[in-house]
C-alpha positions in Angstrom: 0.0 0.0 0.0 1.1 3.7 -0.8 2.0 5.6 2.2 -0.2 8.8 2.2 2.4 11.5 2.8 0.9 14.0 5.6 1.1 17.5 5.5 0.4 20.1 8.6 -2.9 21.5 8.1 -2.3 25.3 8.1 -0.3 23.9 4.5 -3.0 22.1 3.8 -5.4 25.3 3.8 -2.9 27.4 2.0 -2.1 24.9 -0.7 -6.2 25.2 -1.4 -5.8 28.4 -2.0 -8.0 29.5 1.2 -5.3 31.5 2.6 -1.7 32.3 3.3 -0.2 29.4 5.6 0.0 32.5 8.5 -3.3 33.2 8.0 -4.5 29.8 8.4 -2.3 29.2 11.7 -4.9 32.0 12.9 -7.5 30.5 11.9 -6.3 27.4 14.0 -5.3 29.2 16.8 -9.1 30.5 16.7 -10.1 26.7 17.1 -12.1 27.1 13.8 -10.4 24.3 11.9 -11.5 20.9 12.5 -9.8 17.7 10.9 -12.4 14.6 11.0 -14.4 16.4 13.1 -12.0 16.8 16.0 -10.7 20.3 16.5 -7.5 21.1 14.8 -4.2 22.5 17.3 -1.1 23.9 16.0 1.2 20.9 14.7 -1.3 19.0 13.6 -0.7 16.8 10.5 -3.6 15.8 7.9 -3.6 13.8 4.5 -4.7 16.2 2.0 -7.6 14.0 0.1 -8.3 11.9 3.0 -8.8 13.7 5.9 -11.8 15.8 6.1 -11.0 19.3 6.6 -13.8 22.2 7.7 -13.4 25.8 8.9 -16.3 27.0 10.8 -18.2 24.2 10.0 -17.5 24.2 6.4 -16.1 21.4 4.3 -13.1 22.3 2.3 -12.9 20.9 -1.1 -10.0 19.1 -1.9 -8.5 19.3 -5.2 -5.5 17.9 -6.8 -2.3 19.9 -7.7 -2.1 19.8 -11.6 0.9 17.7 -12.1 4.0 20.1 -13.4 7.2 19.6 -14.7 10.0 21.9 -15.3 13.1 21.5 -17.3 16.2 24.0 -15.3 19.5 25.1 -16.3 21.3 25.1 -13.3 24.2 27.4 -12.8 27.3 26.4 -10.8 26.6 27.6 -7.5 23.5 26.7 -6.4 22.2 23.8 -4.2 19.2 21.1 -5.2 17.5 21.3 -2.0 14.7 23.5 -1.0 16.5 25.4 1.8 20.5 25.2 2.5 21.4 25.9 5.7 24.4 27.9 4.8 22.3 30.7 3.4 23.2 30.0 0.0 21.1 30.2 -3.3 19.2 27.6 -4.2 17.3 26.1 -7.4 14.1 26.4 -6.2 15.3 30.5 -5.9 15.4 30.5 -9.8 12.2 30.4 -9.9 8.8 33.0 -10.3 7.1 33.2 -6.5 4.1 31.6 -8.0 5.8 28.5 -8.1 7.2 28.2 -4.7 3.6 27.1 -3.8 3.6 23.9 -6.1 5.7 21.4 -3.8 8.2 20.6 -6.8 11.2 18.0 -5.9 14.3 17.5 -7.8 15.1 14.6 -9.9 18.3 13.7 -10.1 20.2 15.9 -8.5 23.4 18.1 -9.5 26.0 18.9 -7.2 26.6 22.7 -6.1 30.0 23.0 -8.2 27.9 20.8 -11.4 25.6 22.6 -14.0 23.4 21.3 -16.6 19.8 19.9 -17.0 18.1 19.5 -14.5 13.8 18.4 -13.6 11.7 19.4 -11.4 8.7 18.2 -10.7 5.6 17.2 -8.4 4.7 14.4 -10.4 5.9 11.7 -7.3 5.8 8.7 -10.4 7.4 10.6 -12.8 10.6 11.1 -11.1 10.9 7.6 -9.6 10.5 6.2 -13.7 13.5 9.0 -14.3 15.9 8.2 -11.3 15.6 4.7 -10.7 18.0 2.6 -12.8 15.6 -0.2 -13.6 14.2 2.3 -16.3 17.5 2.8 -17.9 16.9 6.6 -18.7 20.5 7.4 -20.0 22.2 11.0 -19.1 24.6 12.6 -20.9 27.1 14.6 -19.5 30.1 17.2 -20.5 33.2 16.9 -18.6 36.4 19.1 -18.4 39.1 17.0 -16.7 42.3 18.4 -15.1 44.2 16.6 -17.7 43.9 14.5 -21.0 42.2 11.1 -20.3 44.3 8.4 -20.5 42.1 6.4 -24.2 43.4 3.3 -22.3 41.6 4.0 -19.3 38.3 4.2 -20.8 37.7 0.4 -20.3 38.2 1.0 -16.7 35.8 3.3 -16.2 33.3 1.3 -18.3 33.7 -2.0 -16.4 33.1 0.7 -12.9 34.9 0.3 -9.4 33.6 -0.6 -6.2 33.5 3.3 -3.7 32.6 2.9 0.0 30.3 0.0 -1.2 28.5 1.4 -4.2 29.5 0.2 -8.0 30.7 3.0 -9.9 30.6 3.0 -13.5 29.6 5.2 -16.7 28.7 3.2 -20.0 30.2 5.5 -22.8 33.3 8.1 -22.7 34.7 9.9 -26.3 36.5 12.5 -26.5 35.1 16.1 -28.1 36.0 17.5 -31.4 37.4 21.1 -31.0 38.4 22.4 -34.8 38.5 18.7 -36.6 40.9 17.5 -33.6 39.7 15.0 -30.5 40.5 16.6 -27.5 40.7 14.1 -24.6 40.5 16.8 -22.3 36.7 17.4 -22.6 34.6 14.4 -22.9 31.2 13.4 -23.3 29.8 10.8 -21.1 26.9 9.2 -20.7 25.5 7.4 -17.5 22.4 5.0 -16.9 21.8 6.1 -13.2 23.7 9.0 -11.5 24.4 7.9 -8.3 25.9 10.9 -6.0 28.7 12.5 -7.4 29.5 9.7 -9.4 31.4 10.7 -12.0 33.8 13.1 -10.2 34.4 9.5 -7.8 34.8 7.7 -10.5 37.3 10.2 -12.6 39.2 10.5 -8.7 39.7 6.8 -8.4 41.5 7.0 -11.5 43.5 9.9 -10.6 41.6 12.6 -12.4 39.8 16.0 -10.8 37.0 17.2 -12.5 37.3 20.6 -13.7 33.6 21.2 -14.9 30.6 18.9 -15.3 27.6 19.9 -16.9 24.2 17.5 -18.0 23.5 18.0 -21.5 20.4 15.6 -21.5 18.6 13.0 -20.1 16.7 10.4 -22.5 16.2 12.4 -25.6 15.6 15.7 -24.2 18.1 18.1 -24.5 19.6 21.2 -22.4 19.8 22.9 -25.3 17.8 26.4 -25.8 17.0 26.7 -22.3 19.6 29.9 -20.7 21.5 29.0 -17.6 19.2 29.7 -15.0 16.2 29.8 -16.5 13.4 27.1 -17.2 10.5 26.3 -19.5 7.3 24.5 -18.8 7.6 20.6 -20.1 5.0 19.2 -22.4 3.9 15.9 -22.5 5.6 15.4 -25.8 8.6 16.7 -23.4 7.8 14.2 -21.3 7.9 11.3 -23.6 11.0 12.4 -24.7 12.4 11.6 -21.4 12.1 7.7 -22.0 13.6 7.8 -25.6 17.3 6.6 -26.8 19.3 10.0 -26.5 20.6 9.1 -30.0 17.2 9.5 -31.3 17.6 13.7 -30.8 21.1 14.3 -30.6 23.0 15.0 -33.6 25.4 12.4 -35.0 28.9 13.0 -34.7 31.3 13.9 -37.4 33.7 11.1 -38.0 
């Protein structure tokens, strides 16, 4: 069975739109909330959708959150999380106010020093198809090494190392093409899960620092048109584009 994530009700209120999640602790305070008929307090948790929620005897309708995905280009600089505790910038500061209300969670997270693609989204099944690995949604990464990669150590990093228990491996590594030459100093990569920080681990097991790491896409969407820190809306053509080959929409490479 699903567990029914609980919210506290003054957020329950202010997610409907009622009022502002102060207000709502008033309202509370005022002992005009009730929650299954039992007077609500200040703490209290309900499951939006479940519980029955009144103020001053009134049923509140519960409806839905429309289910919304964005596609971010993260800057270096700035944390996925929701609030840092180091007072830094975060993603969801990026965005227009009008969002901050919509409950949206990262998938697949960048570190603060990494750039790139990045979702987010409130769709709870959506971003467990994305990040878990049983869906094999490839991403594809740039990397800027400290120094030229080693063409012999490719097989290496394809067949992965063991880190602190976790299996660390990427499935493709070429070079880029700056001016007709390969230049083994920039690669692109591409990775079928993205466990955290992987690829600067896996570049430091083999005696490489990662200069710059930046997602390009994941499945056959692309970072491409969106300006760092900004977003656009998904579609659900977007959306399917998530679960496609990303050869299918990048371009092929000049041999």
């Amino acid at each position: 069975m699903t567990k029914i994530e609980q919210v506290r009700v003054q957020k329950a209120l202010a997610d409907r739109g009622l009022a502002s999640r102060r207000e709502a602790e008033g309202w509370i305070a005022q002992a005009r909330v009730t929650v299954n008929g039992e007077v609500a307090r200040l703490g209290d948790k309900c499951a939006p959708g479940v519980d029955r929620i009144a103020v001053d005897g009134k049923t509140v309708p519960y409806k839905a959150p429309p289910e919304l995905t964005l596609a971010l280009h993260k800057p270096r600089g700035v944390v996925c999380t929701n609030r840092d505790p180091h007072g830094g910038r975060t993603v969801f500061d990026l965005l227009p106010p009008e969002l901050h209300r919509q409950r949206l969670f990262c998938v697949g997270r960048l570190d603060k020093e990494s750039e790139g693609l990045l979702l987010l989204t409130n769709d709870g099944d959506l971003r467990q198809r994305v990040s878990h690995p049983s869906h094999q949604v490839k991403k594809i990464y740039e990397v800027r090494l400290n120094r030229p990669l080693d063409p012999a150590d490719i097989p290496r990093l394809r067949a992965g190392i063991v880190w602190e228990g976790e299996r660390l491996c990427l499935e493709k590594a070429f070079p880029r093409k700056l001016q007709e030459k390969e230049d083994w100093q920039q690669l692109e990569v591409t990775l079928l899960h993205g466990k955290k920080r992987e690829l600067r681990r896996l570049f430091y097991a083999l005696k490489y620092d990662v200069r710059r790491l930046r997602r390009l896409q994941i499945g056959g969407l692309r970072l491409k048109g969106i300006p760092r820190g900004a977003f656009r809306l998904l579609s659900k053509r977007d959306l399917r584009k998530l679960f496609q080959d990303p050869a299918s929409a990048r371009p092929k490479r000049r041999s």
